[in-house]
Every structure is written in structure tokens, then in C-alpha cells.
C-alpha positions as a Python dict, from the first residue, in 0.01 Angstrom:
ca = {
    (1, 'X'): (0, 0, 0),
    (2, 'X'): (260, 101, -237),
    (3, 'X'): (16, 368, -436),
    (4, 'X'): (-210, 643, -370),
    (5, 'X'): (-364, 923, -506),
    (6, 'X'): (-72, 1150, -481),
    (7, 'X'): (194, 951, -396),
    (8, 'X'): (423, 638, -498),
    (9, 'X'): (619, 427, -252),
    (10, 'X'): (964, 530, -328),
    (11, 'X'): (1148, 305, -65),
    (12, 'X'): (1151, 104, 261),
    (13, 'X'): (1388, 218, 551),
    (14, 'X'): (1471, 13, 826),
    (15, 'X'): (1785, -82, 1039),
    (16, 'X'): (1699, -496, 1054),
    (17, 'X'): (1864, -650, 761),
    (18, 'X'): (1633, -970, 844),
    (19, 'X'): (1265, -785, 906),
    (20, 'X'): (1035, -916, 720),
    (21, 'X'): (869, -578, 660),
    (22, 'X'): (1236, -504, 464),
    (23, 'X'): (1190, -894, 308),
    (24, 'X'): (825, -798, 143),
    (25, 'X'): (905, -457, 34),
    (26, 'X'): (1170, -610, -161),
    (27, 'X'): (970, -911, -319),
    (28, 'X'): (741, -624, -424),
    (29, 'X'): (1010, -427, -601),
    (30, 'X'): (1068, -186, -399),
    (31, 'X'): (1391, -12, -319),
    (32, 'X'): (1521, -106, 71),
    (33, 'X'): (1782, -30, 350),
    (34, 'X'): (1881, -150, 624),
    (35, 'X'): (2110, 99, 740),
    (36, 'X'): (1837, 333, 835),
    (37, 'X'): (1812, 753, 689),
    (38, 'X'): (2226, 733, 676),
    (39, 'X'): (2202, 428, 374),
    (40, 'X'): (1962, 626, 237),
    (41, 'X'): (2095, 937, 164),
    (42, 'X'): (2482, 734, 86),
    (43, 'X'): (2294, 558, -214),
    (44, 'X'): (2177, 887, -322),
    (45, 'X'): (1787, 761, -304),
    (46, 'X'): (1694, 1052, -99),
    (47, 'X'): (1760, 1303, -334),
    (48, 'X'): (1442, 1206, -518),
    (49, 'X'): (1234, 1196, -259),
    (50, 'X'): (990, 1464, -156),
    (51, 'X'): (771, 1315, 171),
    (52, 'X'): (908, 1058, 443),
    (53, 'X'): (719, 898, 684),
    (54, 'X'): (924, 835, 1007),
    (55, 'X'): (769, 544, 1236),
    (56, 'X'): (1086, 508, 1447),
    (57, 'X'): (1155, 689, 1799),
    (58, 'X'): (1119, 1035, 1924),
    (59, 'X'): (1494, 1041, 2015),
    (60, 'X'): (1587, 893, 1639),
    (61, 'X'): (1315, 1112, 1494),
    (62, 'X'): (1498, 1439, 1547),
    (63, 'X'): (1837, 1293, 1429),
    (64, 'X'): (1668, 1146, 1086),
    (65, 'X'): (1502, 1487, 1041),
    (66, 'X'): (1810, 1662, 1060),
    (67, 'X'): (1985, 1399, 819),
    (68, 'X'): (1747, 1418, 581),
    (69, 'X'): (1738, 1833, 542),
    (70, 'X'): (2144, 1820, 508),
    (71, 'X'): (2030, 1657, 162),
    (72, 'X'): (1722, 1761, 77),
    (73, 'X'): (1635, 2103, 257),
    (74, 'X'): (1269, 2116, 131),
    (75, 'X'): (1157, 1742, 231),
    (76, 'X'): (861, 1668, 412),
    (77, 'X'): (827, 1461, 731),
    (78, 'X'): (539, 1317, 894),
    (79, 'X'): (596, 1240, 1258),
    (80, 'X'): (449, 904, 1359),
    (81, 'X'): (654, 931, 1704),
    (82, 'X'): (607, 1172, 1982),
    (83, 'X'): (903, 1371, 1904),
    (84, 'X'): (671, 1665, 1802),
    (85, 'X'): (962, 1893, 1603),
    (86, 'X'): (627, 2003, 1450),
    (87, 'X'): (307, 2093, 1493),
    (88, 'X'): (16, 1853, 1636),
    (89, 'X'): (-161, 1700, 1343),
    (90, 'X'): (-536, 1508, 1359),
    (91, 'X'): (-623, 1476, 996),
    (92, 'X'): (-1025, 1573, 1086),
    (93, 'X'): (-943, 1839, 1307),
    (94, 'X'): (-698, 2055, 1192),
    (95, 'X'): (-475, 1880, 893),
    (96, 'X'): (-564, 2170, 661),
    (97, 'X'): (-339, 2418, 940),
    (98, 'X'): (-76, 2279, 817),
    (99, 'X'): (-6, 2180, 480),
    (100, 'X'): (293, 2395, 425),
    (101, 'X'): (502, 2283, 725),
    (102, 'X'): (810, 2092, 703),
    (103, 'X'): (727, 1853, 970),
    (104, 'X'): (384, 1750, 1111),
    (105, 'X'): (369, 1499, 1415),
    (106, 'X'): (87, 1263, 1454),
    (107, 'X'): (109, 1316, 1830),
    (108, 'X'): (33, 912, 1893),
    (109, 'X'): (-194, 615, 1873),
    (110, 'X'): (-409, 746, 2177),
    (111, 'X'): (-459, 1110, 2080),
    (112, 'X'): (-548, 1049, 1664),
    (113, 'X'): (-888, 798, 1871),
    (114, 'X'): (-935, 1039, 2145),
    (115, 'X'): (-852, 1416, 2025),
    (116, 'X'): (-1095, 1441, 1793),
    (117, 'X'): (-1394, 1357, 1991),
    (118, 'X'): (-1255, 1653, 2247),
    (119, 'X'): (-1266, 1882, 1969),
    (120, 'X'): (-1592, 1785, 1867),
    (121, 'X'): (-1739, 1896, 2231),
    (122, 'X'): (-1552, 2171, 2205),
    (123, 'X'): (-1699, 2265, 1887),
    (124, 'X'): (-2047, 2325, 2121),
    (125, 'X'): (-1949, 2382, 2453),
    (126, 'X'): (-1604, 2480, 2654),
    (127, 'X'): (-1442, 2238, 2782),
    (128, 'X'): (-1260, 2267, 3081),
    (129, 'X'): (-1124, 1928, 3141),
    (130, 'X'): (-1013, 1639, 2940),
    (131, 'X'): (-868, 1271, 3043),
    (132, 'X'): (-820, 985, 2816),
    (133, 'X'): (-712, 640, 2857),
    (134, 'X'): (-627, 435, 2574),
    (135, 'X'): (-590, 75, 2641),
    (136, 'X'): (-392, -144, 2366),
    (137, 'X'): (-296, -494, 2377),
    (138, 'X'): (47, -528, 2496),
    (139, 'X'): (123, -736, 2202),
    (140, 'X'): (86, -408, 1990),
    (141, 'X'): (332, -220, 2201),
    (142, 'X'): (687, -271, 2028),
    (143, 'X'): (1011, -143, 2161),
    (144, 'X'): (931, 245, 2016),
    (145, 'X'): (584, 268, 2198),
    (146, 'X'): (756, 112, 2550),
    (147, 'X'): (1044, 353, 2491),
    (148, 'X'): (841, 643, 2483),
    (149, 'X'): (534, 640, 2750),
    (150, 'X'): (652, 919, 2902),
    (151, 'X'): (593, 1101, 2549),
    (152, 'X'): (315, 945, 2478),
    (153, 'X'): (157, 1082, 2810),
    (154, 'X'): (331, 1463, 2785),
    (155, 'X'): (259, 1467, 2376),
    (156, 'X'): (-101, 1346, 2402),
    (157, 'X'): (-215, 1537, 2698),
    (158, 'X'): (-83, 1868, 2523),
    (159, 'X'): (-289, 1739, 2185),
    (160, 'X'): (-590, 1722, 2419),
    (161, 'X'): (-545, 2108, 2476),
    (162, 'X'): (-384, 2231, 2163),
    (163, 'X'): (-585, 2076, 1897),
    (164, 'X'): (-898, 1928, 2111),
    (165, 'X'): (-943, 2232, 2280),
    (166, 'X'): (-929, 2174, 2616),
    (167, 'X'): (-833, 2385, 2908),
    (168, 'X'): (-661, 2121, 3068),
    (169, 'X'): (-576, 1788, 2966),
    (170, 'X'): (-455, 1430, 3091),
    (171, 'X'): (-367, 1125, 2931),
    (172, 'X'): (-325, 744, 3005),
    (173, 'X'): (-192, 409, 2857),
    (174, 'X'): (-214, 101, 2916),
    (175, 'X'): (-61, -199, 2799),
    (176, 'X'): (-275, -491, 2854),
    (177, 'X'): (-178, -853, 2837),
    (178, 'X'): (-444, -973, 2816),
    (179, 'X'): (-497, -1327, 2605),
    (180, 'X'): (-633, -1377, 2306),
    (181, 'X'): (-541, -992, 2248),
    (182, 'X'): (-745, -739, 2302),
    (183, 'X'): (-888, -487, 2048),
    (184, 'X'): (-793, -112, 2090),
    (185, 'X'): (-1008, 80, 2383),
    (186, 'X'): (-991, 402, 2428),
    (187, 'X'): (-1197, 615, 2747),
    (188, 'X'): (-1268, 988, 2705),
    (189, 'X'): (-1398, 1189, 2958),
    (190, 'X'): (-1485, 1566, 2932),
    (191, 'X'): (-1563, 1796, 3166),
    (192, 'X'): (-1760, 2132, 2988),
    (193, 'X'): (-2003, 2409, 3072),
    (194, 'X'): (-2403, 2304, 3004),
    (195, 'X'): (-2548, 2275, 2701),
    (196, 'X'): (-2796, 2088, 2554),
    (197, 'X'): (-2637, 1708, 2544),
    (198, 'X'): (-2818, 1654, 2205),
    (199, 'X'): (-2585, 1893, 2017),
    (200, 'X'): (-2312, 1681, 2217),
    (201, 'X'): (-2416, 1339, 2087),
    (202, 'X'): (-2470, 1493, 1766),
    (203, 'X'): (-2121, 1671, 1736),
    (204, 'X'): (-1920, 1313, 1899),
    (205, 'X'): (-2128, 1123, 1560),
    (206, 'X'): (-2044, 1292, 1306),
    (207, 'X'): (-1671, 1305, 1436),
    (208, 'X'): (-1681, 947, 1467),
    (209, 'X'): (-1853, 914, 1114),
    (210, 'X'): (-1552, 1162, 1021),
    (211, 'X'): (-1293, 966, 1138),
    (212, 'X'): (-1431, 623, 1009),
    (213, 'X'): (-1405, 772, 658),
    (214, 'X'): (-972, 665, 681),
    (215, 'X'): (-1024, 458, 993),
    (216, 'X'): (-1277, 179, 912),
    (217, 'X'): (-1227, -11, 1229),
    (218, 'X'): (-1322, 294, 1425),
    (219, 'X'): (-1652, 371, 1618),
    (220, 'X'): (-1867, 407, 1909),
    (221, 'X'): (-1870, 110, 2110),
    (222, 'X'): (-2190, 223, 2300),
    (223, 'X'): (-2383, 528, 2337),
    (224, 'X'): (-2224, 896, 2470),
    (225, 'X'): (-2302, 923, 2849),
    (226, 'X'): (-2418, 1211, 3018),
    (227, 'X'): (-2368, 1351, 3426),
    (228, 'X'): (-2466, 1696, 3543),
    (229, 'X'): (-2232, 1814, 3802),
    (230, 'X'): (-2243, 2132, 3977),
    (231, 'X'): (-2306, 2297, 4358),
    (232, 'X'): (-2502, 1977, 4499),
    (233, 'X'): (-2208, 1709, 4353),
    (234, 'X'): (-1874, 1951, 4243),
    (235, 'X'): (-1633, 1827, 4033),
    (236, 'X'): (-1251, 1973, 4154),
    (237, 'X'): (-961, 1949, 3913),
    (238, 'X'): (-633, 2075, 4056),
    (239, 'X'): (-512, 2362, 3880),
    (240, 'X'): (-857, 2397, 3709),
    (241, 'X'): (-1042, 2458, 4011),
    (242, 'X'): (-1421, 2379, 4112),
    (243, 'X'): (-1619, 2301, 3775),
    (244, 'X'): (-2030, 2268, 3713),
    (245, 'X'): (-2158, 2162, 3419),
    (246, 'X'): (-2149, 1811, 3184),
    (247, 'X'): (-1963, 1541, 3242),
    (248, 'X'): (-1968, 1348, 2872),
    (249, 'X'): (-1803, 997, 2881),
    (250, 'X'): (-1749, 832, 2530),
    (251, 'X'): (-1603, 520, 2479),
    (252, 'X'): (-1425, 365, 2162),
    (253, 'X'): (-1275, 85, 2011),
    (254, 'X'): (-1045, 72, 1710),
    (255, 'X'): (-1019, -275, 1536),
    (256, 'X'): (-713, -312, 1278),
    (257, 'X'): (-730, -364, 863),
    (258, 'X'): (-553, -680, 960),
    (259, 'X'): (-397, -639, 625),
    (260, 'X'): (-51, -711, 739),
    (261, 'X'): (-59, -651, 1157),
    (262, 'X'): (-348, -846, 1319),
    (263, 'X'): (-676, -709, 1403),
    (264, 'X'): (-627, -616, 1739),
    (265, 'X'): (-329, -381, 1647),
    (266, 'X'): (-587, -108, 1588),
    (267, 'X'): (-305, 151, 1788),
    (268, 'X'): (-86, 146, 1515),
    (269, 'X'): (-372, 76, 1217),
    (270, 'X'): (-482, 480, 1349),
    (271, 'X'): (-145, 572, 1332),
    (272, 'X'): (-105, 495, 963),
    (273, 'X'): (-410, 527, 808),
    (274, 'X'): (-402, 907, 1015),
    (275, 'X'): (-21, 942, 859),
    (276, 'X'): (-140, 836, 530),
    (277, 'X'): (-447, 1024, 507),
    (278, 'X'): (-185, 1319, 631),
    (279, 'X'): (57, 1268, 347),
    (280, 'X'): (-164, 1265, 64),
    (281, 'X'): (-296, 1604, 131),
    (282, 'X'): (33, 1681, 185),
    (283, 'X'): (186, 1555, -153),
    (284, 'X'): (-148, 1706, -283),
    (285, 'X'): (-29, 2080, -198),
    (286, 'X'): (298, 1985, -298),
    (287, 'X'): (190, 1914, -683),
    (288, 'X'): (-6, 2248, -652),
    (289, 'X'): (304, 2449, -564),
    (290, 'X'): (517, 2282, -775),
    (291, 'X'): (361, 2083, -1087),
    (292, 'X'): (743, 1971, -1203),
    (293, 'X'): (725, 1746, -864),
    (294, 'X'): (537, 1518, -1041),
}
């Protein structure tokens, strides 16, 4: 997509003089590097640019941010790695936080399917315990995601808590290999005090409703479960303690545009349609501040 409703494709970074990503940006007109942020800012493109979206590494995400504020001070970035220079950012849950920071991270693949259903339990009960385990196809893991699994597991499980609201959170990936490839799964279980599971159900629906509004491929892939648990079958979580209540277990699946990945790339079809739906609010509060942007 090289349009939106606030903003206009201004150019395709990369580091691969040979990618085809690079090749079809530049059969569509568009302006390309390979040399990464640094060619960039030497052909003096970044100077007119007000938002960047950085889909590399968390290690090379805190070098390009720091290029790209020697030039242009008042940039924007959003954070598709786990570098998380900025705050945690779910576009449903609590995008509108943050539309005057410099840098907002998408936290990762895992937490933009998973976080917002823990916020939407929290939104009627406490939670005192979340896990999640997103399963992708290991075809869909490229060099950034393998790089950074320890990230993905420290960045997501502090999502879980920061944004979904949980007192305690834990996260998992795996890469399966699975052939033909399989779609995006992600597990979410949530340990919270009783309360009616109706409101529950309700709450997880219209977050997944919510969600599917930027996501299309996103949804239930059966109906939320419910467990009591309490003095006659405790549940222990170290560093929690002994818990009673509801046990809610919701599970997901994210299928891809397949506009230019394949289908079963949903893990990084979240990531940008999250990222996108991210910067046009973004550019949107920009042209509000500052008409003359435009």
C-alpha cells in the first residue's frame, strides 16, 4: 500500500540491493535504498520525512532511531521490533496513550493477537495470571524474528502486564515446521478472580470484533473456555502465589492478506496492519498540530 488516509509512501529502506521488496517499490515509483537509514539521510530524503516505520532488529532499531533524530529531531518511529525505546503500543487497547510520543513499539507478532484479549478480561475481572503461546509457521520466522526470541519472550510477557493488565505474565513461541505451512495460532490463558463468564465471552467478542476491524484474518477459532479453580483444585503460580477463581482459555488464529507474503504469514500480516493502523493516527495528530505538515 503506498497511500492512506494520512499518509504517502515516501520511500523504501533496505540493506539488500537485490530484494525484491527494494525491486517492486521501485517499479512502482517509489524512492529506494539499499544502504539502510545511513543512504537515507546522505541523499538528503530524510529531511522530508515525518513518520518511519522500522521492521528491522531490536539491536539495529536503536541505532536507526538515533540516526534518524541527528537529522530530523521531531520524526516519528514506529517500532515493529522488540527493541521497545518506547512505550508498548496495541492499536485497540491503548494507541490513543500515545499519540504524541516519539517512538511507539509494537511489542511483536504474539502480543498485538494475544494482549488484547488479556485486556479485555481485565476490563471485567482482575487478572492475576497470563500465559500465551503463539505458534507461527517457521517459514514466517526470518532472520529478525530468530534473532530476537529472547525479546520476543521478555517484550511480550511485559505487554501482557503493562497494557493487558495482568499481574503477572508469560509468553511463548514457537516456530513450527510444519508442511504445507501452518496458519498463525495463538493460546491465551488467564487466570482472574470470579465473575460471571458471560461478561467474559462478551468482553473477548467484541475485542476480537475490534481487532478484525484492521486485522481481517483475525478471529476466534472456537468458543472461550471456562474452569473454576479454587480450595478443592488450586491453581499455584510462583511468585503469584495460590489463586481461586476462572481459568478462561481462548484460542486464535490469524490468517494473512496474502497480498504480497502468503496466507499463512498471519505473524507479520498483525504486525503491519497493527503498525499501519498505528501510523495513521499518528500522522493524523501530526496534521492537527501542525497543518503546514501537509
Amino acid at each position: 500500500m503506498r497511500h492512506g488516509q494520512f499518509i504517502e509512501m515516501a520511500a523504501l529502506v533496505g540493506i539488500d540491493s537485490k530484494s525484491d521488496g527494494l525491486e517492486q517499490a521501485r517499479r512502482l515509483g517509489v524512492v529506494i535504498s539499499s544502504k539502510g537509514i545511513s543512504g537515507l539521510i546522505d541523499d538528503g530524503i530524510m529531511s522530508e520525512i515525518e513518520l518511519v516505520f522500522d521492521a528491522t532488529s531490536a539491536s539495529a532499531h536503536i541505532e536507526n532511531d538515533r540516526l534518524v533524530r541527528t537529522v530530523k529531531p521531531g520524526v516519528k518511529m514506529v517500532d515493529l521490533t522488540p527493541a521497545a525505546i518506547g512505550p508498548y503500543c496495541v492499536p485497540v487497547v491503548n494507541l490513543t496513550q500515545h499519540l504524541d510520543e516519539p517512538n511507539v513499539n509494537m511489542v511483536t507478532c504474539g502480543g498485538q493477537a494475544t494482549i488484547p484479549i488479556v485486556a479485555a478480561v481485565s476490563s471485567v475481572a482482575e487478572v492475576h495470571y497470563a500465559e500465551i503461546i503463539a505458534s507461527i509457521s517457521s517459514r514466517s520466522a526470518g532472520p529478525g524474528t530468530r534473532a530476537n526470541i529472547d525479546e520476543f519472550t521478555e517484550t511480550t510477557s511485559r505487554g501482557i502486564e503493562v497494557i493487558g493488565g495482568a499481574r503477572k505474565g508469560k509468553a511463548i513461541i514457537v516456530l513450527n515446521p510444519a508442511e504445507p505451512p501452518m496458519l498463525m495460532r495463538d493460546t491465551v490463558y488467564i487466570l482472574s478472580s470470579k465473575v460471571d463468564t458471560a461478561k467474559i465471552e462478551q468482553a473477548v467478542e467484541e475485542m476480537v470484533a475490534s481487532v478484525n476491524a484492521y486485522v481481517p484474518g483475525y478471529r476466534l477459532k472456537q468458543r472461550v473456555q471456562f474452569e473454576e479453580f479454587g480450595p478443592d483444585n488450586p491453581c499455584h503460580i510462583s511468585g503469584v502465589g495460590q489463586l481461586s477463581g476462572i481459568k478462561t482459555t481462548v484460542f486464535l488464529q490469524v490468517e494473512g492478506a496474502a497480498h504480497y507474503l502468503p496466507s499463512y504469514a498471519g505473524n507479520l500480516d498483525i504486525m503491519t496492519s497493527a503498525a499501519l493502523a498505528t501510523g495513521e493516527k499518528l500522522a493524523e495528530r501530526l496534521l492537527q498540530l501542525s497543518p503546514s505538515v501537509a
